[in-house]
N, C-alpha and C positions, 0 to 999 in steps of 0.2 A: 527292113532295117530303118530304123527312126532316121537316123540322118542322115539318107537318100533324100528324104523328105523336105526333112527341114532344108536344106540347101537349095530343093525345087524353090521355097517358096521365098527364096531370099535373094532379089532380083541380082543377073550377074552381069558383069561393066559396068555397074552405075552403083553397084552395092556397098556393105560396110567395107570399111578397109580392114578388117582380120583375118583371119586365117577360117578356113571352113571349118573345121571344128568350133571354134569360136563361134562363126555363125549359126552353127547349131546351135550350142549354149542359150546364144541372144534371140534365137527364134522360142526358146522353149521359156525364156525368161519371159520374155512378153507373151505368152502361153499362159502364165501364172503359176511355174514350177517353182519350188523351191528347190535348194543347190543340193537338198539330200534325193528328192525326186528327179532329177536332173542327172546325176552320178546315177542313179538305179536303172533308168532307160537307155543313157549310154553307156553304161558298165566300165563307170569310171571312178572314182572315189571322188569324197566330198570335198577332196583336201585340190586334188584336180580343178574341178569345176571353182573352187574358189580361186584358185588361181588363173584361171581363164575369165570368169568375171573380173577380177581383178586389171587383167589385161587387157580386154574390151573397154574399161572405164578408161582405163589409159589412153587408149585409140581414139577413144571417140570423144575424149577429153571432157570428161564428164564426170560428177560426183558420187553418183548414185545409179541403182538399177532403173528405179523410176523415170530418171531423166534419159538413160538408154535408152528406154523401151519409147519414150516419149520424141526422139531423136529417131529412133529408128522407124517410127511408124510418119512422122512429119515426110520423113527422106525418102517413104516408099519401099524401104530396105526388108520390113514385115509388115504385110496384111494389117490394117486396123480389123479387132472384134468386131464381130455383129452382132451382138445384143447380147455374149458372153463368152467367155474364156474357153468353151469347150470348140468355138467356133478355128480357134490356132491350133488345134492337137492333127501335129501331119497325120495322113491319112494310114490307116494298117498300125497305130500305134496303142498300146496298152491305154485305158484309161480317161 
């Protein structure tokens, strides 16, 4: 299950402040998912996961996914890449 994963890699007590789902979201966002690819590996709809972005940006008081992703890897919250996006994909996951 992908978001066993994601959650591993999303340190905990020090983490984002949302909800674990949401952490998943934002671990997969900084992955380089888009929110249709995102809905497809958690078996979620697109309309979903927009609204969990949406609420992340809230949280984290932020404008954009980019500045998420950029917030979130400053804070240690996700792994920064290593030399590319396939370097985020939790482990056991499609693709």
């Amino acid at each position: 299950m992908a978001g066993m994963e994601a959650r591993d890699h999303v340190s905990s007590g020090g983490g984002p402040p949302v909800t674990p789902r949401q952490a998943e979201v934002l671990f997969l966002i900084a992955a380089g998912r888009q929110n249709k690819e995102i809905a497809l590996q958690l078996g979620l709809s697109v309309a979903t996961v927009r609204n969990h972005v949406h609420n992340i940006l809230v949280k984290l008081g932020v404008h954009s996914k980019l500045e998420a992703v950029s917030l979130s890897f400053r804070k240690g919250w996700v792994p920064p890449p290593h030399g590319s996006s396939d370097s985020l994909i939790p482990p056991g996951s499609p693709g």
